[in-house]
C-alpha positions as CSV (number, residue, x, y, z in Angstrom):
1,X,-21.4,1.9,52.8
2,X,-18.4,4.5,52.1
3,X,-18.9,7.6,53.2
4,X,-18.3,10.7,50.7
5,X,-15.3,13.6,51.2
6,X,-19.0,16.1,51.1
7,X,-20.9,13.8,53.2
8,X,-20.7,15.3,57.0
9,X,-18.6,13.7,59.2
10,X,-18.9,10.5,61.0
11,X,-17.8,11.7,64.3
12,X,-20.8,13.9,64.6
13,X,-18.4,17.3,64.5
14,X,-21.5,19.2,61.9
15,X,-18.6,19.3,59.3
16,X,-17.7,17.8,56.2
17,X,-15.7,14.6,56.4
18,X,-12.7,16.3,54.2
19,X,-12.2,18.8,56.4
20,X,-12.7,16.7,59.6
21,X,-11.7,13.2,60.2
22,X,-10.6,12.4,56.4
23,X,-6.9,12.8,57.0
24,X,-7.1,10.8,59.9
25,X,-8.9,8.0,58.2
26,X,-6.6,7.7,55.4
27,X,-3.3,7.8,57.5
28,X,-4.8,4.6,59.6
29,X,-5.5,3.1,56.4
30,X,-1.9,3.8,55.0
31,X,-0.2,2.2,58.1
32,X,-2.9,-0.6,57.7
33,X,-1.6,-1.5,53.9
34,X,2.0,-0.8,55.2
35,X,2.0,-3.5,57.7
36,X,-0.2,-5.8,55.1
37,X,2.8,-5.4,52.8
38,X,5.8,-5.8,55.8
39,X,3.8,-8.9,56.0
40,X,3.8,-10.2,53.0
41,X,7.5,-9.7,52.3
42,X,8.6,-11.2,55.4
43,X,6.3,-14.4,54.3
44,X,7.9,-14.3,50.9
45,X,11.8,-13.9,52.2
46,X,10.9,-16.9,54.9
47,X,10.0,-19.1,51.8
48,X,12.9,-18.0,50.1
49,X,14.9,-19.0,52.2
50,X,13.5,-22.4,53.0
51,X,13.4,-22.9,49.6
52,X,17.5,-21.9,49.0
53,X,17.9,-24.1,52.1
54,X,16.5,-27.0,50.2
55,X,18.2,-26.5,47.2
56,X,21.0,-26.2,48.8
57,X,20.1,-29.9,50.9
58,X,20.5,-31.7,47.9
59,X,23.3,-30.7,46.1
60,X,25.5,-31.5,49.0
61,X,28.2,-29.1,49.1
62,X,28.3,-27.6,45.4
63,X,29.5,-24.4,46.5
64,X,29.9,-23.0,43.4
65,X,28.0,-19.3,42.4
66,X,25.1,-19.6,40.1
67,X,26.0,-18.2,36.9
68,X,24.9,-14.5,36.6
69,X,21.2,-13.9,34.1
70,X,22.7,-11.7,31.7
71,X,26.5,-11.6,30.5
72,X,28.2,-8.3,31.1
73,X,28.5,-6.3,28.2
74,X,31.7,-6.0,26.8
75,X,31.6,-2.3,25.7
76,X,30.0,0.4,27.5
77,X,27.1,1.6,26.0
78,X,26.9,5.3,25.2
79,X,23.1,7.2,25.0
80,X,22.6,8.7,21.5
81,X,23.7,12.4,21.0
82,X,21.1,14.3,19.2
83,X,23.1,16.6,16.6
84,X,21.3,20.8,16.5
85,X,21.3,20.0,12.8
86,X,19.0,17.4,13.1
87,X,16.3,18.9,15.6
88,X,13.3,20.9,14.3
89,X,13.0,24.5,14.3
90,X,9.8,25.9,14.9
91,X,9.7,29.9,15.4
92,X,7.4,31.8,16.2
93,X,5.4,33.8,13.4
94,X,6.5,37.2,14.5
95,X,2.7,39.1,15.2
């Protein structure tokens, strides 16, 4: 059963759990989903890495780069200007 922010506190103190031990709680259960996450990409980058290391098993010595996933563009691309002419005016009706 969760307990509500109004609900008084688990630790016994006679106050409400917001204003007691609810900062505390949600700080152990940040680090908790911190580490679950630290976990989880150190899993995925291990089988990464033993997965490059088997790719890289069978070709043997192709040492050439993979080509890049998109081609660079060969013009820079500039954001759009928006022109005062073309923006709407609104004033305010004068009271």
């Amino acid at each position: 059963m969760k307990i509500g922010r109004n609900d008084p506190c688990h630790c016994g103190s006679g106050q409400k759990y917001k204003k007691c031990c609810c900062a505390k709680d949600d700080a152990a259960r940040s680090a908790e989903l911190a580490a679950q996450a630290a976990a989880r990409a150190a899993a995925a980058a291990a089988a990464e890495a033993a997965a490059a290391d088997s790719d890289g098993a069978e070709s043997q010595g192709s040492a050439a780069p993979k080509a890049a996933a998109r081609p660079a563009p060969s013009a820079p691309i500039k954001p759009k200007s928006h022109s005062p002419a073309s923006a709407v005016v609104r004033r305010r009706a004068s009271v």
